[in-house]
N, C-alpha and C positions, 0 to 999 in steps of 0.2 A: 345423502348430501356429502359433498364433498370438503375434505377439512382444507383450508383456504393455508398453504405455506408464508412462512416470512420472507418477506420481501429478501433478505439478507442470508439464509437460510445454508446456502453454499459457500456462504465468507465464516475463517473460524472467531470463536467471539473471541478470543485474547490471540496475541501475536507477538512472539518475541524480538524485543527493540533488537536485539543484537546477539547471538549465539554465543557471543564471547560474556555477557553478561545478562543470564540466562534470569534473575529475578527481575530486571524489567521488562515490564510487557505490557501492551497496547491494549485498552478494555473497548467494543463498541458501547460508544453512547447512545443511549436510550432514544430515537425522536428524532433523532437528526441524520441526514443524508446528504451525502455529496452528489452535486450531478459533475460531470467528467463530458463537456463538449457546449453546445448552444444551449442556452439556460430557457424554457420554454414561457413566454410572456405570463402565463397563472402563476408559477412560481414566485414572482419578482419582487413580493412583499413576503416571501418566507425566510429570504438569503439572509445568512448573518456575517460569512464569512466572503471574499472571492480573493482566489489567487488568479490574479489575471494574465501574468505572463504561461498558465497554464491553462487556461479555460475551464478553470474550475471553480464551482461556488457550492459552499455550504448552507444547507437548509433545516428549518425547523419542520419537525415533524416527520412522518410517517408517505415514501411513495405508493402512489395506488398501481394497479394490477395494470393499468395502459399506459403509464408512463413507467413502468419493468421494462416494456413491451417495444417501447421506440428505438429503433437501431440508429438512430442519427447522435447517440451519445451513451455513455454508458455509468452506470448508478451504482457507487456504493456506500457502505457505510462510515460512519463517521469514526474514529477512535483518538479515544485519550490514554498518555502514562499514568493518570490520576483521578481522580474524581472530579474534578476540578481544576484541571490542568487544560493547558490550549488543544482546541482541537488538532487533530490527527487523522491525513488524508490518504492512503494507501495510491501508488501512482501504478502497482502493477512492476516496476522497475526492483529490480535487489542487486546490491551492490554484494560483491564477493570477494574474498583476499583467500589468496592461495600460499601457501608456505612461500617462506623468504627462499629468491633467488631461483624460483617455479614462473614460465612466463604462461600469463592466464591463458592463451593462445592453443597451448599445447593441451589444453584441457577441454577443446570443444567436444569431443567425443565425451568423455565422463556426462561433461553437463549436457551434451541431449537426450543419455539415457536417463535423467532426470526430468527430462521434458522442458528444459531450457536452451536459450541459445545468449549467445554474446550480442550485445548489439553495441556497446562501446570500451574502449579497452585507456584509461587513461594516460595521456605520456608521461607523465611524472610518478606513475605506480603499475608494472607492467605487470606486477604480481596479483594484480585485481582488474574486475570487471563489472561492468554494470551487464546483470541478462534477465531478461523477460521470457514468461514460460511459451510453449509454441505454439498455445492457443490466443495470446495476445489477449486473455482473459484476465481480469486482477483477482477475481476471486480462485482462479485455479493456478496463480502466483504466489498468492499467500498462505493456500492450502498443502502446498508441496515442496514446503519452506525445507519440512526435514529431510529427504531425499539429497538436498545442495548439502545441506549439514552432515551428514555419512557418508559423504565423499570422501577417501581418506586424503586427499591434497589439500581440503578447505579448511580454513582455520577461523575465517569468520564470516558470517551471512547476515545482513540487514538487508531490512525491507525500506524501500524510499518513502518516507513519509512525509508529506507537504505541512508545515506548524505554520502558527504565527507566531511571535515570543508573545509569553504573556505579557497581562498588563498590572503591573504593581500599584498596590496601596499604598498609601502613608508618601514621604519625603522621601526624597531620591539621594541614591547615598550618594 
């Protein structure tokens, strides 16, 4: 018989918020999954969360082996900075800064022997980039975080994570 993989198996279970500040780090929650595209009508009473200007909705529970399998969207897992903190959606996307007065540009070669490429370079900070790795994969994004980070021109690596703010208890201060 054959041992049945986790669903998630390929994504690493913690992820560092930020290279620059290396003790916080993203934990997968338990039971919950994001789908990443058209949300499939069985699901529609699992959603807890959607971001919609992304097409993405968070779910309770566990995907099964034919909904891995569907290429019309793509599934990952859920993560929090806390136990109880807002969930946390991996988008695939990592935002890069390269030493002061470095234009991100000049470093497309470094970053595709890391198996990245640039896909937008902001006008107001030309010393960073947002790059996706060149399988367009999020799990093989967020797996090959360290690679961006031993570049010796990179100074700090985040992964894009989609939140929502929490929601607070008690009176509003």
């Amino acid at each position: 018989m054959m041992e049945k993989l986790h669903p998630f198996s390929k994504f690493p279970e913690r992820i560092h918020a930020s290279s620059e500040r290396p003790h916080l780090l993203y934990h997968q929650v338990p039971e919950h999954f994001a789908i990443h595209g058209p949300l499939p009508v069985q699901l529609t009473e699992s959603v807890l969360l959607r971001f919609y200007d992304q097409s993405i909705a968070v779910c309770q529970g566990m995907p099964d082996q034919e909904l891995m399998q569907t290429k019309s969207m793509a599934i990952t897992p859920v993560y929090s900075l806390e136990p109880d903190g807002p969930f946390a959606v991996p988008t695939g996307r990592i935002f890069v800064r390269f030493k002061e007065g470095m234009k991100a540009e000049s470093q497309n070669q470094a970053l595709a022997s890391t198996g990245y490429t640039i896909t937008d370079i902001p006008l107001y900070a030309p010393q960073t980039a947002w790059v996706c790795h060149q399988s367009k994969d999020v799990a093989s994004a967020l797996t090959n975080l360290s690679g961006l980070e031993k570049l010796s021109d990179v100074v700090n690596v985040e992964p894009q994570m989609l939140t929502k703010p929490a929601r607070r208890s008690g009176p509003s201060a």
